[in-house]
C-alpha positions in Angstrom: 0.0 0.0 0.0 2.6 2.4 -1.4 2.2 5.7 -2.3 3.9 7.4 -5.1 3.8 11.3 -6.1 3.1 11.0 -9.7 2.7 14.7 -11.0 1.9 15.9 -14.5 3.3 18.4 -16.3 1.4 21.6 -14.4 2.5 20.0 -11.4 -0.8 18.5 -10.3 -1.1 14.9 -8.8 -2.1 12.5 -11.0 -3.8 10.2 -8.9 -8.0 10.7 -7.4 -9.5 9.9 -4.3 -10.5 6.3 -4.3 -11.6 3.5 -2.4 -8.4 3.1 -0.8 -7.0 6.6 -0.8 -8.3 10.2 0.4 -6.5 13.6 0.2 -6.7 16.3 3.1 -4.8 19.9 3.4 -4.0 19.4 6.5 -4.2 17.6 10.0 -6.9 19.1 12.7 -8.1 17.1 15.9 -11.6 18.1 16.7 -14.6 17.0 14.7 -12.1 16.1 11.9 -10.5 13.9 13.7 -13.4 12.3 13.8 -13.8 12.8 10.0 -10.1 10.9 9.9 -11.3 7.9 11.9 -14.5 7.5 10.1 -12.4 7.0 6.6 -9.7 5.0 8.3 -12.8 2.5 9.3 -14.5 2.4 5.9 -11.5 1.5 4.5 -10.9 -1.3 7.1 -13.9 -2.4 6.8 -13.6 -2.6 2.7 -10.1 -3.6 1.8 -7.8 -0.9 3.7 -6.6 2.6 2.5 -4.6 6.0 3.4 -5.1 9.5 4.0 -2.6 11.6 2.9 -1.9 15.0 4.4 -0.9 18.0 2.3 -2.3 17.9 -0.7 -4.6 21.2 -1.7 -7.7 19.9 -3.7 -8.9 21.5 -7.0 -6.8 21.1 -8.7 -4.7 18.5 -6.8 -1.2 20.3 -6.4 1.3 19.3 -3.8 2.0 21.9 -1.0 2.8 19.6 2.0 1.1 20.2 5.7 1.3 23.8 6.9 1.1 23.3 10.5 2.8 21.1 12.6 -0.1 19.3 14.0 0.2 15.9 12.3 3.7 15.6 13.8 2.6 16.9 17.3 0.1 13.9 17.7 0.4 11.7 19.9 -0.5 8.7 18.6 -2.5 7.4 21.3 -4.7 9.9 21.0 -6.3 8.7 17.4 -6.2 5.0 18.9 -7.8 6.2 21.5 -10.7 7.6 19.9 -11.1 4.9 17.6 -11.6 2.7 20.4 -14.0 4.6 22.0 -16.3 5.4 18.7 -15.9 1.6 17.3 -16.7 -2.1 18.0 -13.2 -2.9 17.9 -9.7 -2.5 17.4 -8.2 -1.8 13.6 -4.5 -2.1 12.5 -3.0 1.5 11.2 0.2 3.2 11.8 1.1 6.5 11.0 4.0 8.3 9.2 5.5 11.2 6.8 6.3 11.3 3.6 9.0 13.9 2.0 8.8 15.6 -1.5 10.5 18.4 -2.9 11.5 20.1 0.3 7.9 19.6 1.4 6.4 17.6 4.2 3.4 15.2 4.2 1.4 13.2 6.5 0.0 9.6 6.3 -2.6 7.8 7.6 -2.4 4.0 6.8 -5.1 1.2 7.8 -4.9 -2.6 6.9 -8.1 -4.4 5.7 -9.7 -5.6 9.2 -9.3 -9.4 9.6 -12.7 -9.2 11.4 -16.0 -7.0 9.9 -17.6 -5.1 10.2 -16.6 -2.8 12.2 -19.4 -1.0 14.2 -19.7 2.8 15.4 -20.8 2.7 19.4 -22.0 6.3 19.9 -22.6 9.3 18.0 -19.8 11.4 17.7 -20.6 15.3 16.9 -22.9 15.4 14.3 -19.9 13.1 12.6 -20.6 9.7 13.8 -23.4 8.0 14.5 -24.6 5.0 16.7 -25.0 1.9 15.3 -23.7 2.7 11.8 -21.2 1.0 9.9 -19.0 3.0 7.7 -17.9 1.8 4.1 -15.4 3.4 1.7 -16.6 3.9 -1.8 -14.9 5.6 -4.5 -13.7 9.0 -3.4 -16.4 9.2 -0.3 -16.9 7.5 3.3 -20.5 7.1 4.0 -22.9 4.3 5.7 -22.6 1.1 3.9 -24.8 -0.2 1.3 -27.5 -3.3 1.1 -24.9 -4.7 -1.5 -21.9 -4.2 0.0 -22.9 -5.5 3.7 -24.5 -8.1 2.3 -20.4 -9.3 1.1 -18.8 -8.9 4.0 -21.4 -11.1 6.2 -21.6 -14.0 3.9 -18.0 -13.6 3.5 -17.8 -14.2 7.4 -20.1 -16.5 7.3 -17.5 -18.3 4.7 -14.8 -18.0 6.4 -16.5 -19.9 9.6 -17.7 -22.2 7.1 -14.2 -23.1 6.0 -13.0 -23.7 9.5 -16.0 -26.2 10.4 -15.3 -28.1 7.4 -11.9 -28.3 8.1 -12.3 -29.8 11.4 -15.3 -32.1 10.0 -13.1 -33.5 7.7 -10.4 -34.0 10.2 -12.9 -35.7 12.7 -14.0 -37.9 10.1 -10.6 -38.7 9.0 -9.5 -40.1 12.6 -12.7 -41.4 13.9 -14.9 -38.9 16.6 -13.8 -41.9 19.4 -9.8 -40.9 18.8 -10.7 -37.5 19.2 -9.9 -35.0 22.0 -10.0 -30.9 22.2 -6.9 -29.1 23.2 -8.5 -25.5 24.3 -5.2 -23.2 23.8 -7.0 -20.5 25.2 -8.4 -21.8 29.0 -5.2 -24.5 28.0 -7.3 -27.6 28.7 -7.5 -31.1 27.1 -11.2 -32.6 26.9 -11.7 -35.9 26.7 -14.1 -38.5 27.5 -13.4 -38.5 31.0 -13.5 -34.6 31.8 -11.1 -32.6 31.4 -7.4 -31.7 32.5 -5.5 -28.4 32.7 -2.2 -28.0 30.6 0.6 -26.3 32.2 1.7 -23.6 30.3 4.9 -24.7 29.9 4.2 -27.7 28.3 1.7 -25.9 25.8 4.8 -24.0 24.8 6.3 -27.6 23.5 3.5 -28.8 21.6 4.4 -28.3 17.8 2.4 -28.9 15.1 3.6 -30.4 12.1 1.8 -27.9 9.9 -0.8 -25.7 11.7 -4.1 -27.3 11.7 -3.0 -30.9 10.0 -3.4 -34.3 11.1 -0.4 -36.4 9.8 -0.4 -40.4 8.5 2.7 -42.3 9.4 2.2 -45.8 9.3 -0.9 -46.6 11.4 -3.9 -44.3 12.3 -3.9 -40.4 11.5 -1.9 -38.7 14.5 -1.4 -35.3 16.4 2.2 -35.3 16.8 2.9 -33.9 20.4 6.8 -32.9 20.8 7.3 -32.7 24.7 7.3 -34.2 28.0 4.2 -35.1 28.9 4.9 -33.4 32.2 2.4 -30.4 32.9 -0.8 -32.1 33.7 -2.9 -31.0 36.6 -6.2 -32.5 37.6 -8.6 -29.7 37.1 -10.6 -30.6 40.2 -7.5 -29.4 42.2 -7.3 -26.0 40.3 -9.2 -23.2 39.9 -9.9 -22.5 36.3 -7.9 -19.7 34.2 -10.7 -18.0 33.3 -12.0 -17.7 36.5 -8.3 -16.5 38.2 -7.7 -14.6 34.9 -10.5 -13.2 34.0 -9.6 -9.9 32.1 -7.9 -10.3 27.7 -6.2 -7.0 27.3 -8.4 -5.2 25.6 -11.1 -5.9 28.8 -8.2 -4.1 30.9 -8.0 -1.2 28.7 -11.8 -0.3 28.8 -12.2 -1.3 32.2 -9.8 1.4 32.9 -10.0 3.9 30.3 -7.0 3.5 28.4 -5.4 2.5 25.0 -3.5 -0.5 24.3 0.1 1.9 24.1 -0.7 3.2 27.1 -1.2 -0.5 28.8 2.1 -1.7 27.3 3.5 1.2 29.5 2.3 -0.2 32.5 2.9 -3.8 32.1 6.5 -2.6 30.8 6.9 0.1 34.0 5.4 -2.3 36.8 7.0 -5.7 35.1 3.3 -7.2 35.4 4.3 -9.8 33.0 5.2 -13.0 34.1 3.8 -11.8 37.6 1.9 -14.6 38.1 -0.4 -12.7 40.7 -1.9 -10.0 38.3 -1.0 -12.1 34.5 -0.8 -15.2 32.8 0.3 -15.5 29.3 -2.3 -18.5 27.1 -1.2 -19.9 24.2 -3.7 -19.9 21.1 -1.3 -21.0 18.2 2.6 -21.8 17.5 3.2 -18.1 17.4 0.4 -16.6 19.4 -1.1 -15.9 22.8 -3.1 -14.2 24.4 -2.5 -12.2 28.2 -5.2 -12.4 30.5 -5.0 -10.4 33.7 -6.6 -10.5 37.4 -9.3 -8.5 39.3 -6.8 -7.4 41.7 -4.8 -5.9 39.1 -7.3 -3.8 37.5 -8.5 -2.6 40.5 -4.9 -1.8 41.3 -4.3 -0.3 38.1 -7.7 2.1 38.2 -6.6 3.2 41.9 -3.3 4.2 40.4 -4.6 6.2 36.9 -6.3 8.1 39.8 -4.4 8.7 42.8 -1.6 9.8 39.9 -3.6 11.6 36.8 -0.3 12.3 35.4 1.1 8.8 35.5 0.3 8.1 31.8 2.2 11.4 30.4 4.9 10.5 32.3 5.8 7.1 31.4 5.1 8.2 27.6 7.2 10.8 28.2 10.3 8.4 29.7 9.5 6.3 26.3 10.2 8.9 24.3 13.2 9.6 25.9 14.7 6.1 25.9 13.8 5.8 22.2 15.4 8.6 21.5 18.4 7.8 23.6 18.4 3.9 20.9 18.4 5.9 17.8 21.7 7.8 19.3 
């Protein structure tokens, strides 16, 4: 998702406003940055885009940002108003651009892996409840019959696929050889109840290709590579879900902040690994998911306000140590 400044000979850019891409003068917070996040989610929700900042419109002529706005954001700020206006969390970054001598601003989103994306509340005249934003050609506006219509039976797919997949598998080994591996509570069902993985031993288990059975010889097989040496009788231990009741994303609503904000914390207080406030799940050879405890939220909501400078602070010491690594 590259973006080029192709000019003709006057000078002008080349390239329109499309699906994917949306020009803007310059960067304002406000009821335009509401504006901004509405575009960023239609284009998530289609198949991703960017705004670029400094460009005049009519005619399209390339005079880079004239304030210094865009590079005085704090990022947090736009994630944080995205989280608060929408369903859930999309995947953008944000960055300059230099041509000629002159500065420009970008906005980038990815297509979201999950749609659609929903607005929560109305948002200034700007947003409104309940709406799902769409990016057409060259305009952001409530989605179409057509066009919803796509992305749920394109869910709806997708889910499809993944049943099918593990139909085929069940068949293929017999529903009596069969046993569920939950990677997120980390539990193994089988026909006798259930037991509790330790997490260690969930971080041996290897897959020979994600998702696959595997022949060799005799019946289909799960190959395990491990000690079988983590497994707890679930009568004897309360369950994760239960100690560890709180994904990430629970923790930042609960208390009002965005996810660079919780990285902070966790990175500030060394919360992870503490098993008395987190636990770290598997949910796939490369991926996991941090679950956190009552006691740790309420901790961290008496902390944001005995201390209602605590955040600037440790995003100002990050800035400083980055700063210090690019030295």
């Amino acid at each position: 998702m590259n973006f080029t400044f192709d000019i003709n000979s006057k000078g002008h850019l080349k390239r329109r406003e499309s699906f994917d891409l949306e020009f803007k003068a310059n960067f304002h917070l406000g009821n335009q940055l509401l504006e901004y996040c509405r575009s960023l989610v239609g284009m998530a929700n289609n198949k991703g885009g960017q705004i670029i900042f400094g460009i005049q419109d009519k005619p399209r002529y390339l005079v880079g940002m004239t304030n210094e706005k865009f590079t005085t954001c704090d990022p947090a700020k736009i994630n944080q108003t995205l989280m608060e206006y929408f369903s859930h969390e999309i995947e953008w970054e944000m960055d300059t651009l230099e041509f000629k001598e002159n500065l420009f601003g970008r906005l980038r989103v990815m297509e979201a892996k999950r749609k659609p994306i929903i607005c929560k509340k109305n948002g200034d005249k700007v947003l409104k409840e309940a709406a799902i934003y769409y990016r057409y050609r060259g305009e952001t506006k409530e989605i179409n019959f057509a066009e919803l219509f796509d992305i749920l039976q394109n869910e709806r797919d997708k889910e499809k696929v993944l049943w099918m997949k593990h139909i085929e598998k069940i068949g293929t080994v017999g529903p009596q050889n069969i046993h569920l591996v939950d990677t997120y509570k980390g539990e193994l069902h089988t026909d006798k109840g259930k037991i509790l993985l330790d997490k260690e031993l969930l971080d041996k288990i290897k897959f020979i290709k994600e998702g696959q059975f595997v022949e060799k010889g005799g019946a289909p097989t799960l190959r395990i590579v491990g000690e079988i040496s983590g497994i707890i009788d679930t009568e004897a231990f309360p369950q994760t879900d239960k100690v560890y009741p709180f994904r990430a994303e629970e923790v930042q609503q609960k208390c009002k902040i965005n996810q660079y904000d919780l990285q902070l914390i966790l990175k500030e207080y060394k919360i992870k690994g503490n098993n008395k406030y987190h636990t770290e799940i598997k949910s796939g050879k490369k991926t996991s998911i941090h679950k956190y405890t009552e006691d740790f939220v309420q901790r961290l909501q008496k902390l944001i306000t005995d201390d209602k400078e605590i955040l600037k602070k440790l995003r100002v010491k990050a800035k400083n140590e980055n700063q210090k690594k690019k030295k």
